[in-house]
C-alpha positions as CSV (number, residue, x, y, z in Angstrom):
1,X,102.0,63.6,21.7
2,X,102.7,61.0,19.0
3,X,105.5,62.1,17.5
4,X,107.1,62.0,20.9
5,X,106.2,58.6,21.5
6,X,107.6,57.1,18.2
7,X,110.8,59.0,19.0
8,X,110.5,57.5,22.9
9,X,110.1,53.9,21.5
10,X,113.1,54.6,18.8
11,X,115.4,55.1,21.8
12,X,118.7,52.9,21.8
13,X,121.7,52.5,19.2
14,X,120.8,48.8,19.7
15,X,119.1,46.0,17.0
16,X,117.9,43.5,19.6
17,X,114.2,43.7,19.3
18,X,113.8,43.9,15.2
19,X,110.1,43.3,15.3
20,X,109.5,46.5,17.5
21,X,111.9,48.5,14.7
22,X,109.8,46.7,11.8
23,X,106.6,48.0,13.6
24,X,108.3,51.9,14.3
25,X,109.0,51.4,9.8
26,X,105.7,50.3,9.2
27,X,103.9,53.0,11.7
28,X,106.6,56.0,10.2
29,X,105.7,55.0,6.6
30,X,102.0,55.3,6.9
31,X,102.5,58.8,9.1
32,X,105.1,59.9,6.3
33,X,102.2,58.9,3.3
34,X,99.2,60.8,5.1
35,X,101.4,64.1,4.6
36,X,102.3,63.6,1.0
37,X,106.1,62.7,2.3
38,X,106.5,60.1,-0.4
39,X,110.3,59.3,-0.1
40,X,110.5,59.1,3.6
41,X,107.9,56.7,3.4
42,X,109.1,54.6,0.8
43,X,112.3,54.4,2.9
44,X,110.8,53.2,5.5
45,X,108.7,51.0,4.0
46,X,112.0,49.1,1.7
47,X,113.5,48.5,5.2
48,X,110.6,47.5,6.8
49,X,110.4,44.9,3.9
50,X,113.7,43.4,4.4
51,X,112.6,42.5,7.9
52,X,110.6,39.2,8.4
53,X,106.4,39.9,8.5
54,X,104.7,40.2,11.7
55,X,101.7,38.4,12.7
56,X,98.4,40.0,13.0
57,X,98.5,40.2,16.6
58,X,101.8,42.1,16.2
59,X,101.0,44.8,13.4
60,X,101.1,48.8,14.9
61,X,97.5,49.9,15.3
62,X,96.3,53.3,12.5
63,X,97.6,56.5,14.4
64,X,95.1,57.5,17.0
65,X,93.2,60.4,16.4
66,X,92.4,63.3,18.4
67,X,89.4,66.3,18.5
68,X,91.0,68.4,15.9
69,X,91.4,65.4,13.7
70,X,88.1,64.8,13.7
71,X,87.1,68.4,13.0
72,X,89.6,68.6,9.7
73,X,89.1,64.9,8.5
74,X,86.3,66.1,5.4
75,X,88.8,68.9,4.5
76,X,92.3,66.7,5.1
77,X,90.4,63.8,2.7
78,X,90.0,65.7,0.1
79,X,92.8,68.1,0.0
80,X,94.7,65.1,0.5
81,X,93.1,63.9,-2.8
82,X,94.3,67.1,-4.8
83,X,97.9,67.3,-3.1
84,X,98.3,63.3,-4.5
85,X,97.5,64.9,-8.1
86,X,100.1,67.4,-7.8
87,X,97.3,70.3,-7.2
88,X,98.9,71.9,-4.4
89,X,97.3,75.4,-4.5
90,X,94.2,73.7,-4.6
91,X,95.2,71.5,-1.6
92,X,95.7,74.8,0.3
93,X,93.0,75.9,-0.5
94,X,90.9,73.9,1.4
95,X,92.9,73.4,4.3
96,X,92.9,77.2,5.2
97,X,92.3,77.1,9.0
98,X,92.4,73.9,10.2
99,X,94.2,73.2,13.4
100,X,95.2,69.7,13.4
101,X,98.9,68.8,13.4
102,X,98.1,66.5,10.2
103,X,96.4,68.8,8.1
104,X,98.2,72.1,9.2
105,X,101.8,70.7,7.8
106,X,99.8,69.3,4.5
107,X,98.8,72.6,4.2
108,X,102.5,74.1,4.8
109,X,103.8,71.7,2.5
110,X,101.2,72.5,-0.2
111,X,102.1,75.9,-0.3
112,X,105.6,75.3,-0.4
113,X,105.5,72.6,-3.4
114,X,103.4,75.0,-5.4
115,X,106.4,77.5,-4.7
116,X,109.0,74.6,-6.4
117,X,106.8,73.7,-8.9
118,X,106.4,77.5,-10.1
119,X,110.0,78.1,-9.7
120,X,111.1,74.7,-11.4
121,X,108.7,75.8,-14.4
122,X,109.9,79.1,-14.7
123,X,113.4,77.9,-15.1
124,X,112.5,75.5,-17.4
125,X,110.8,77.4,-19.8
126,X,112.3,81.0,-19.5
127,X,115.9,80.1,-19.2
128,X,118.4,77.9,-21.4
129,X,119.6,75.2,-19.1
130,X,122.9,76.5,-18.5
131,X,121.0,80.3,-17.6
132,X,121.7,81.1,-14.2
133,X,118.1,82.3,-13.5
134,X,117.3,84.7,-10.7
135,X,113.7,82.5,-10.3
136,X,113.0,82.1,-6.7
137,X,110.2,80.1,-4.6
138,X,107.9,83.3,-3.8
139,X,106.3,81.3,-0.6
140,X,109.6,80.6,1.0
141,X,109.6,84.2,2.9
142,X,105.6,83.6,4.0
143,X,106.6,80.4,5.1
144,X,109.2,81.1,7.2
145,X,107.5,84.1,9.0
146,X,104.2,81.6,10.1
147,X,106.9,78.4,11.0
148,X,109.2,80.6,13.3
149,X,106.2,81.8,15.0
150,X,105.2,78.4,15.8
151,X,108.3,77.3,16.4
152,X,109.3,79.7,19.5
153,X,105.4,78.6,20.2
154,X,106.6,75.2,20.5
155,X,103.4,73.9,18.3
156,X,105.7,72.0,15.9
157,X,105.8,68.5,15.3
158,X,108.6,66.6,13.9
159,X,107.2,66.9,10.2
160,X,106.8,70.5,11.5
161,X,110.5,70.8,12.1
162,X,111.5,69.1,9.0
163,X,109.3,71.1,6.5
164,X,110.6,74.7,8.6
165,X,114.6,73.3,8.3
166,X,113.8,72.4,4.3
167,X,112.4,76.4,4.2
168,X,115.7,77.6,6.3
169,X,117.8,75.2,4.2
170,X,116.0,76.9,0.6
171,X,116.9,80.6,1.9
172,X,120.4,80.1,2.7
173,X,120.1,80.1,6.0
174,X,121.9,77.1,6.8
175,X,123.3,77.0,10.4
176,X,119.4,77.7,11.5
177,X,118.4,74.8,9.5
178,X,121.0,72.5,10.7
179,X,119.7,73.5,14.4
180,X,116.2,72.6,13.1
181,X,116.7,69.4,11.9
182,X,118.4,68.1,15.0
183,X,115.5,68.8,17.1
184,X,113.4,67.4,14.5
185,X,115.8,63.8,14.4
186,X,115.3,64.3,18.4
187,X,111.6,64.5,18.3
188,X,110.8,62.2,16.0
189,X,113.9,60.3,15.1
190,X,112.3,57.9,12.7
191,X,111.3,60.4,9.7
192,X,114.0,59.5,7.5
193,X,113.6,62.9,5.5
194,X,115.0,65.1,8.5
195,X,118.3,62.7,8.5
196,X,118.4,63.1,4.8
197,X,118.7,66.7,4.9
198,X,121.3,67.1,7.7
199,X,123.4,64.6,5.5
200,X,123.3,67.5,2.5
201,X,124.3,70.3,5.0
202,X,127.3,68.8,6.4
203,X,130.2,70.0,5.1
204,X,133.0,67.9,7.0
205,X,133.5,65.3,9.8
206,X,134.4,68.0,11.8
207,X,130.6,69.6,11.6
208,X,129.7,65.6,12.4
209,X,131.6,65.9,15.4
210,X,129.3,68.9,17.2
211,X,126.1,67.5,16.3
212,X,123.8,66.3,19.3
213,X,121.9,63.7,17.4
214,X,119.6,61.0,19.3
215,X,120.7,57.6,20.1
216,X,118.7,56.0,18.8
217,X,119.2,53.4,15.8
218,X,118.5,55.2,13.1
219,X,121.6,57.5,13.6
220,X,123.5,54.3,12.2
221,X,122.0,54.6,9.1
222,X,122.4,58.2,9.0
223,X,126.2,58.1,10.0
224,X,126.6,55.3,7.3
225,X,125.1,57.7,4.8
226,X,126.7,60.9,5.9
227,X,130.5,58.5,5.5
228,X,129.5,57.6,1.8
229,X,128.9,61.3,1.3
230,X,132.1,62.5,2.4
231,X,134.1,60.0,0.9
232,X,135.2,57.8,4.6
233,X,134.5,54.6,2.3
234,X,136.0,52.6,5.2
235,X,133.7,53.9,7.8
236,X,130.8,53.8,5.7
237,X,131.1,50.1,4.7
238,X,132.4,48.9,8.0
239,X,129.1,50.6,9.1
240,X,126.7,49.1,6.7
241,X,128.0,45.7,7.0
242,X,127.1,46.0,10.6
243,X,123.5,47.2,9.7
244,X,123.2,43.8,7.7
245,X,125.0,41.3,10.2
246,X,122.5,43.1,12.5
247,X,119.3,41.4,10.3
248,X,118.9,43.9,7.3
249,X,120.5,41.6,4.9
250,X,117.4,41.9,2.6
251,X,117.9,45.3,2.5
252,X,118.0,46.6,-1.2
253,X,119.1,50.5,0.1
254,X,121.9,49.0,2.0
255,X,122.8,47.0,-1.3
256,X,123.0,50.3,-3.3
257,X,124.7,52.5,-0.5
258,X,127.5,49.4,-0.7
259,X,127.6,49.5,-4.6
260,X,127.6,53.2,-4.7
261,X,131.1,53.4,-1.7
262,X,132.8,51.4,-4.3
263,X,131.8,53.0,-7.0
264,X,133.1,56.2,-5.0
265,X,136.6,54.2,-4.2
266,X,136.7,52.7,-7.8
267,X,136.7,49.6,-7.2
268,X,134.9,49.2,-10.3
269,X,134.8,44.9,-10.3
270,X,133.4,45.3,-6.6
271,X,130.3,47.7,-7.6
272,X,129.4,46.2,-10.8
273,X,129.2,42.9,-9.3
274,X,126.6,44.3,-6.7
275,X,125.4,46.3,-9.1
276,X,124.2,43.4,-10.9
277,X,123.1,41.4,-7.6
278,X,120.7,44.2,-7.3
279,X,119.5,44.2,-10.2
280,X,118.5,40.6,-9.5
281,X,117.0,41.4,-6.5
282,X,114.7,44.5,-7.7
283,X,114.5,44.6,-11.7
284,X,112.5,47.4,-12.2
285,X,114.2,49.6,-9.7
286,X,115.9,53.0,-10.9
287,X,117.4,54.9,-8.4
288,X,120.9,54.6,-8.1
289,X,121.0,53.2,-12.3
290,X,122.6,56.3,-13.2
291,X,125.6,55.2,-11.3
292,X,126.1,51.8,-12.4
293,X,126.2,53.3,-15.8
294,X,129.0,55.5,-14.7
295,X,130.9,52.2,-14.2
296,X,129.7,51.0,-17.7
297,X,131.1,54.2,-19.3
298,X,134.3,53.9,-17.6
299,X,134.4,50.2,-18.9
300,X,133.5,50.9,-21.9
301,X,131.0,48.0,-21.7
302,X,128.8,49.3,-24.7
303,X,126.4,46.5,-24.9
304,X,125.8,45.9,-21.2
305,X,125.6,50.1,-20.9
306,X,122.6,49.8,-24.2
307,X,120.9,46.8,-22.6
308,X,120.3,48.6,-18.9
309,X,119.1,52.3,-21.6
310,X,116.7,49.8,-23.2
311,X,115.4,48.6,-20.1
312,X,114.8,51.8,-17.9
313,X,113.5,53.5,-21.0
314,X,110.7,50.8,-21.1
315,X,110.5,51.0,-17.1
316,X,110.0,54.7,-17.1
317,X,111.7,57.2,-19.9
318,X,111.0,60.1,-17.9
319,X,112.8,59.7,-15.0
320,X,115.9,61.6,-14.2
321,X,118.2,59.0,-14.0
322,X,116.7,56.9,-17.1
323,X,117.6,60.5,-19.4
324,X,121.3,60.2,-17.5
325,X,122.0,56.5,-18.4
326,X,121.1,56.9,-22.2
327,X,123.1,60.2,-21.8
328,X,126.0,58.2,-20.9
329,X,125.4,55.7,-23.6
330,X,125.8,58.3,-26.5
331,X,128.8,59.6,-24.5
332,X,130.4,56.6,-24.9
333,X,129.5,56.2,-28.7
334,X,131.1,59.7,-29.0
335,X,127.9,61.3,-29.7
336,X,128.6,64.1,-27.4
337,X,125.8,66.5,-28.7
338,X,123.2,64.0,-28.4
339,X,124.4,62.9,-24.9
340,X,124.0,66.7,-23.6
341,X,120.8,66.9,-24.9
342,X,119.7,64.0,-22.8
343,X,121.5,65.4,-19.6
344,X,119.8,68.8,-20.2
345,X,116.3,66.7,-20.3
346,X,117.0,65.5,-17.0
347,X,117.6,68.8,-16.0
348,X,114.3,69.8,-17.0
349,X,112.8,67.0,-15.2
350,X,114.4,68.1,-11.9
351,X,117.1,71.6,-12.0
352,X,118.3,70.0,-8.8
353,X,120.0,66.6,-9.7
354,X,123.7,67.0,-9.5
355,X,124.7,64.2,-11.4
356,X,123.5,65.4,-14.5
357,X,125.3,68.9,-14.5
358,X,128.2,67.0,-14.2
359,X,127.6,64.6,-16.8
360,X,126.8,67.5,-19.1
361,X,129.9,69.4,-17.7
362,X,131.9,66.7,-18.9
363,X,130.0,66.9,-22.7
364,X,130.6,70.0,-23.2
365,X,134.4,69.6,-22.7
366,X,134.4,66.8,-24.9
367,X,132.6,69.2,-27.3
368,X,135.2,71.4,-26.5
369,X,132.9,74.3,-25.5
370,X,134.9,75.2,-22.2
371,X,132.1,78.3,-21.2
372,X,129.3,76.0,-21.3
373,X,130.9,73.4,-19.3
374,X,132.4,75.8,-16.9
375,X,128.6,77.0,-15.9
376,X,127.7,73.4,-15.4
377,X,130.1,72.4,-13.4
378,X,129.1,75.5,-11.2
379,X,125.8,74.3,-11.0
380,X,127.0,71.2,-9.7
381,X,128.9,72.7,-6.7
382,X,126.0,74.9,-6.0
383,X,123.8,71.9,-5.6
384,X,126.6,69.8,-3.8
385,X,129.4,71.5,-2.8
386,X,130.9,68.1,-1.8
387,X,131.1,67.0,-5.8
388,X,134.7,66.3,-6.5
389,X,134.1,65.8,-10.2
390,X,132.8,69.6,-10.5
391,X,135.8,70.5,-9.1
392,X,137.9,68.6,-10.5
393,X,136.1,69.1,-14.3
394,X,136.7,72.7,-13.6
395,X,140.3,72.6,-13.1
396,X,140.4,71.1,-16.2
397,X,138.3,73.7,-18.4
398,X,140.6,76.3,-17.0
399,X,143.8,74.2,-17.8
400,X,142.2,74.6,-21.4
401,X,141.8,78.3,-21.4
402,X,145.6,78.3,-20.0
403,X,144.5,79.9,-16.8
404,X,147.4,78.2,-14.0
405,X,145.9,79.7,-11.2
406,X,142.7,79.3,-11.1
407,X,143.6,75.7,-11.8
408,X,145.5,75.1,-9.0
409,X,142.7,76.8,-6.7
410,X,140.0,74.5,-8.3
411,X,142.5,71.1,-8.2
412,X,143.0,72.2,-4.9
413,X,139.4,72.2,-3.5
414,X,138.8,68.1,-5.4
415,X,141.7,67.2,-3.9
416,X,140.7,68.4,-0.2
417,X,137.6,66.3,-0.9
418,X,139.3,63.2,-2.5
419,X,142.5,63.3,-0.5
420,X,144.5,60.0,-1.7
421,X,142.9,59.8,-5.3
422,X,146.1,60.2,-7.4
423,X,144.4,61.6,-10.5
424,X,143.9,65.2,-8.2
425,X,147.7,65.2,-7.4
426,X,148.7,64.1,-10.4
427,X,146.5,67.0,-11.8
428,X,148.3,69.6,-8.6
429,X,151.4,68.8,-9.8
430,X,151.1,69.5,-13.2
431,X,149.8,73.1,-12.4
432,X,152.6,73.7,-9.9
433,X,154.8,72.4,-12.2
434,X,153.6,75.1,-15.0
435,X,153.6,77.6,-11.8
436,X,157.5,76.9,-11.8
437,X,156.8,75.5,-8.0
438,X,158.8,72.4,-9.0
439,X,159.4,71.6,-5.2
440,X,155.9,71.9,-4.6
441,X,155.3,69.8,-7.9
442,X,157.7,67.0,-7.0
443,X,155.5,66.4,-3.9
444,X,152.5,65.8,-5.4
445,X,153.9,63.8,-8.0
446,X,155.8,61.3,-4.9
447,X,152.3,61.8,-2.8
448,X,150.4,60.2,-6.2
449,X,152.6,57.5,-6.2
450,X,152.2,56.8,-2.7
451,X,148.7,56.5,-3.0
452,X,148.5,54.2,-5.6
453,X,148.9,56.0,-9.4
454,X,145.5,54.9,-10.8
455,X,147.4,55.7,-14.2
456,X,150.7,55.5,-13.6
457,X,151.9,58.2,-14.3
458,X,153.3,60.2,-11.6
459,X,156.6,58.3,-11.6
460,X,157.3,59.5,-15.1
461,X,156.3,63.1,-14.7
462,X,158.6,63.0,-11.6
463,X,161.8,61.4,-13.6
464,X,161.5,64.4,-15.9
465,X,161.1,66.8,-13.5
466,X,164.1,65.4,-12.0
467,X,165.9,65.2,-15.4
468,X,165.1,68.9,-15.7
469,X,166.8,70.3,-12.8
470,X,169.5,67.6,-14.1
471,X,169.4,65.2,-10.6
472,X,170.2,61.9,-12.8
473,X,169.9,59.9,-10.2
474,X,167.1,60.6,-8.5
475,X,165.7,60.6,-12.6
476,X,166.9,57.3,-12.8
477,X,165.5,56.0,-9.5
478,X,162.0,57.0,-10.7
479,X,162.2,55.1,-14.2
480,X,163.7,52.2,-12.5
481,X,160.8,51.7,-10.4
482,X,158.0,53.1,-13.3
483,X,159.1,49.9,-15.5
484,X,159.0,47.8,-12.5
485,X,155.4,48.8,-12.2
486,X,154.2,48.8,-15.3
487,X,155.7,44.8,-16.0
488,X,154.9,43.9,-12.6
489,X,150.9,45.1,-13.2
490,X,151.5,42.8,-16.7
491,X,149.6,45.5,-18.4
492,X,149.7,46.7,-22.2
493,X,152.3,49.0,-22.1
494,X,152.2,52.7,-22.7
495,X,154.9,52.5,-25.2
496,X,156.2,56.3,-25.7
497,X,156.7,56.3,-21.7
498,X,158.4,53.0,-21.6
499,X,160.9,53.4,-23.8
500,X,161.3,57.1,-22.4
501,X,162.2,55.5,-19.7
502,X,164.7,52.3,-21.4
503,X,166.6,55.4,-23.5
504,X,166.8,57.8,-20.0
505,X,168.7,54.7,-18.3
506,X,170.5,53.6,-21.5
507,X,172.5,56.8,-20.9
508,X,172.7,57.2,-17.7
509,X,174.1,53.4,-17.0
510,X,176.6,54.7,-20.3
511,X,177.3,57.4,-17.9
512,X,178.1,55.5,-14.9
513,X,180.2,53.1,-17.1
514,X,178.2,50.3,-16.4
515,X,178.3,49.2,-19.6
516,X,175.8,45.6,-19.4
517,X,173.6,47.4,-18.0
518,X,173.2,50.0,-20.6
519,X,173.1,47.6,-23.8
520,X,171.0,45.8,-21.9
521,X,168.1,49.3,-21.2
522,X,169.3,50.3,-25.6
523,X,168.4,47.0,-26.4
524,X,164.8,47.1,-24.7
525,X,164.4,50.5,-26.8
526,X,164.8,49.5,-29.3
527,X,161.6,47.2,-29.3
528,X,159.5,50.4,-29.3
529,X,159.3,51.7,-32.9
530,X,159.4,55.4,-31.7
531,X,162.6,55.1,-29.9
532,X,164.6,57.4,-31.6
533,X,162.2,60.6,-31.6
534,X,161.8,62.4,-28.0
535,X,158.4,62.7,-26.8
């Protein structure tokens, strides 16, 4: 069988022979195309490009075809034809009984796009985009009944597999479809798309752990992806900068799975800067934009963030991640309404993109409408359970609505997925600290500060808390080393805070009778003009 031989040929975690792997790309990418698998084959095809070209003598020969190939080829061609103009049903229509392995799954796949496309349609024009709509895909159910029976028949391909683990995946039936896609990856390890979806289904690197996957090289790429997803940054890049020392240096996907890791660690210098390589290196590409204008926004780099709107709205306006980055630009003008109307046009474009529910999460919290953003964010985790953001955002609409608890269960769940970001504990302690748990508050204020306060802060929420349960020198201790910080980063100074923190030692070196030492903290005070007033 074909597929069996590709995933023979793909055997070995090794990159010695990159001409055979350019010819596995090039042969998977024209498989992937003939079924209407458009991303899977531009995948393959992007790496195949950052390879160097093969001679003539070299290129893989047109997939061979067999009897039933032959016999379907008249109705293949031309369903083919309608299934490229989005006329699935039609598609299916004329592909009813054919046999061959080619046109059976472009029939499969018709029917089930035509299912998404009704459903997506549906939502779109029946419900609000915050509705939570009860619109299913009326084929999934159909679909799974005929795959399963050829499934235990063993008369599934790899696209086979993939397209009956997507079905599993769409009715909830995730532990099946994990199963699935394994055996796909096994039989025909170089379809991209059946990596892709085990990446979403994995929850933890304990899941990673029991997985049987292939050895094959492909299941670097995959591993390297599945890192970036769960937030092991350091695994992820240490990973991709061996896929580029091994000859994919050209690679532009391995440029924007590096940009996006440190955009995830915010390193925000580090990504832009690749960001911009990129942008060098592929101008009119748009995947991955929508995150480079996150790093905009957080910069608050308004003309850069305008100039990159401009130019994917002349690119292609309708895109999901062009509506995102002009979303973000009125975000950052403080045009909050207009910014959610964008986001919610990117919704209609695709219900599923998790970025944008986010995005509009976070507008409607700026707009101060916390019941809106609350079903946003719970949109997000539905599509990604893995977002930290949506978790995170949540926490904060219910710290609005003065609801401790379910804070703490929502600030809880970000902070299992972003472990050592200090903004979560920072966040954990605060809601602990309202909770009246001050001991449990007091560690994640010292755990924040351990990890590296992104806005050191934590130092100064612990002093007080100290102050509070009057353990001065402990209090003291923590403002000693806050103002260390804050003159040793040389940044502009948060001035309440700092002179909190002069008048709290002023008194306490009083105190102590240590008299130079407190003229010298009343003197620094008294720089700051609100020095007098308590915060």
């Amino acid at each position: 069988m074909a597929a069996a031989a590709a995933g023979q040929a793909a055997g070995g975690g090794d990159f010695s022979d990159l001409r055979e792997i350019k010819k596995q790309l090039l042969s998977v990418a024209e498989r992937s195309r003939e079924r209407g698998l458009q991303h899977s084959g531009k995948w393959a095809s992007e790496l195949a490009f950052a390879l160097d070209p093969l001679p003539l003598s070299e290129l893989p020969p047109p997939p061979a075809l067999t009897e039933e190939d032959a016999r379907d080829l008249d109705a293949y061609t031309l369903a083919k034809s309608y299934f490229d103009l989005k006329e699935y049903d039609r598609a299916a229509y004329f592909l009813r009984g054919c046999k061959s392995q080619k046109a059976y799954f472009l029939y499969m796949y018709s029917r089930y796009l035509s299912g998404e496309k009704k459903k997506d349609d549906e939502t779109v024009d029946s419900l609000g985009p915050l509705e939570k709509g009860q619109v299913k895909n009326e084929a999934l159910r159909e679909l799974r009944v005929e795959l399963s029976k050829k499934h235990k028949a063993r008369e599934l391909d790899g696209f086979g597999l993939y397209l009956y683990g997507v079905v599993l995946r769409k009715l909830d039936l995730v532990k099946e479809a994990i199963d699935v896609f394994v055996e796909a990856a096994h039989i025909l390890p170089l379809h991209w798309g059946a990596w892709l979806e085990l990446c979403n289904l994995i929850t933890d690197k304990e899941m990673l752990k029991f997985l049987s996957l292939p050895d094959t090289w492909m299941k670097e790429f995959f591993l390297a992806h599945i890192y970036t997803e769960l937030q092991l940054i350091e695994e992820a890049l240490q990973k991709y900068q061996s896929l580029i020392d091994a000859g994919f240096s050209k690679s532009t996907y391995i440029i924007s799975q590096i940009a996006v890791a440190y955009h995830n660690i915010r390193d925000i210098d580090k990504a832009l800067s690749i960001f911009n390589e990129l942008r060098k290196q592929d101008p009119y590409r748009i995947e991955n934009m929508d995150t480079f204008s996150n790093l905009l926004y957080v910069r608050s780099m308004k003309p850069e963030l305008s100039y990159l709107a401009h130019n994917l709205c002349e690119i292609d306006k309708y895109r999901v991640e062009t509506c995102c980055v002009i979303g973000n630009y009125y975000s950052l003008r403080s045009q909050h309404e207009k910014a959610a109307l964008y986001f919610q046009r990117a919704l209609k474009l695709n219900p599923r993109y998790l970025g944008a529910w986010t995005l509009m999460g976070h507008e409607y919290m700026e707009m101060k409408n916390t019941s809106a953003a609350i079903q946003a964010y719970r949109h997000a985790i539905e599509v990604n359970k893995r977002d930290y953001r949506a978790w995170y955002g949540l926490g904060q609409t219910y710290e609005i609505l003065k609801m401790p608890f379910y804070c703490l269960y929502y600030y809880r769940r970000a902070h299992q997925l972003r472990p050592n970001d200090s903004r979560m504990l920072v966040a954990l302690g605060e809601c602990y600290e309202k909770l009246n748990q001050l001991v449990e508050a007091k560690k994640c204020y010292w755990r924040a500060y351990a990890v590296g306060d992104v806005e050191k802060m934590a130092l100064v929420k612990l002093a007080k808390l100290h102050e509070q349960l009057n353990e001065s020198e402990q209090a003291a201790q923590c403002y000693i080393k806050y103002i260390q910080d804050i003159y040793s980063c040389g940044e502009l100074v948060e001035h309440v805070e700092v002179s909190t923190a002069f008048r709290y030692l002023a008194q306490y070196y009083f105190k102590c009778k240590l008299w130079d030492e407190a003229s010298a903290c009343a003197q620094k005070c008294c720089a700051f003009n609100d020095a007098g007033g308590r915060r």
